[in-house]
C-alpha positions as CSV (number, residue, x, y, z in Angstrom):
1,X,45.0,104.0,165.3
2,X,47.7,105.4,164.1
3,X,49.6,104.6,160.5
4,X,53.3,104.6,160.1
5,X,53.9,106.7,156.8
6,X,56.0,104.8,154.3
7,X,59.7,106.0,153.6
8,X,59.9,107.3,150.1
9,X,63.4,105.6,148.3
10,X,65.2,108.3,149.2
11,X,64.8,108.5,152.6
12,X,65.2,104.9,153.1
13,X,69.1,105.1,150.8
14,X,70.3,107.9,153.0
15,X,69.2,105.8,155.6
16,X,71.4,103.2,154.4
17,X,74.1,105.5,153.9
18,X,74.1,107.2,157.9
19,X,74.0,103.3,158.8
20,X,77.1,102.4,156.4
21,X,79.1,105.6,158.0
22,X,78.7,104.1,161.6
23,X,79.9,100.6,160.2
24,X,82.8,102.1,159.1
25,X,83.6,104.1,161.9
26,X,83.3,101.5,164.3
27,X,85.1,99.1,162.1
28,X,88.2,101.5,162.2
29,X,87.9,102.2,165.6
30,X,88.4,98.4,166.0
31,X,91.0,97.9,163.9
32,X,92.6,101.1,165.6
33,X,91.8,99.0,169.1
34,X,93.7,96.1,167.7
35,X,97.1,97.4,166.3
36,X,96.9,99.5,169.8
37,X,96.6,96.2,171.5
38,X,99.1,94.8,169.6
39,X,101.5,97.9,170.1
40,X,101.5,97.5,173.7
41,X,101.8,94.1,174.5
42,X,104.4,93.2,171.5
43,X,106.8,91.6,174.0
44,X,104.1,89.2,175.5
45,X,102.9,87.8,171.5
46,X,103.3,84.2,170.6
47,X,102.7,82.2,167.1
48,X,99.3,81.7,168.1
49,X,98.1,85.3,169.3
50,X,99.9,86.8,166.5
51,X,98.2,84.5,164.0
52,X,95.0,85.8,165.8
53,X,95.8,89.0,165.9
54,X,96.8,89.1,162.0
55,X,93.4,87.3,161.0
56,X,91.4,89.6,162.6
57,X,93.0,92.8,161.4
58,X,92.6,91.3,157.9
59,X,88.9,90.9,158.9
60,X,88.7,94.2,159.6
61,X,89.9,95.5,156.7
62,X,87.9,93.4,154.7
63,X,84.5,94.6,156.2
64,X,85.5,98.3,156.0
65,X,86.6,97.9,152.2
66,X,82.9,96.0,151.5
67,X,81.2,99.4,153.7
68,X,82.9,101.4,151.3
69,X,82.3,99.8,148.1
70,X,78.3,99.4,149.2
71,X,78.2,102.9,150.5
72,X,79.6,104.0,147.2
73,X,76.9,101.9,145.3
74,X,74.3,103.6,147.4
75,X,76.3,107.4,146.4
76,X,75.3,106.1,143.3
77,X,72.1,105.3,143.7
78,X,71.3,108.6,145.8
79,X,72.5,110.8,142.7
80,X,70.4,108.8,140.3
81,X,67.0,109.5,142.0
């Protein structure tokens, strides 16, 4: 049988950190996706795609700003140990 070794904290924060770069990346790339969406069909928008459109571009850039502020944390963290 064969045992799993344990991650030491280190390995396990940069872990979090590679993770929290992806999040970001793909979070951009979909807010990217969206105004790119938005820039091409501008002449077909309504109220009601436009509100949709607006709340999840706002979503977006809330979750990236959260990735950034706990990948910052983690920075932190990283240096400390």
């Amino acid at each position: 049988m064969y045992i799993i070794p344990r991650m030491s904290k280190k390995e396990r924060v940069i872990a979090r950190i590679d993770l929290l770069k992806v999040l970001i990346v793909a979070f951009l790339g979909a807010l990217f996706a969206v105004f790119g969406y938005t820039a091409l069909h501008y002449k077909e928008f309504d109220l009601a795609l436009g509100i949709l459109v607006g709340i999840g571009a706002i979503l977006l850039i809330i979750g990236i700003s959260v990735f950034i502020i706990i990948y910052e944390k983690k920075l932190d963290e990283l240096e400390k140990l």
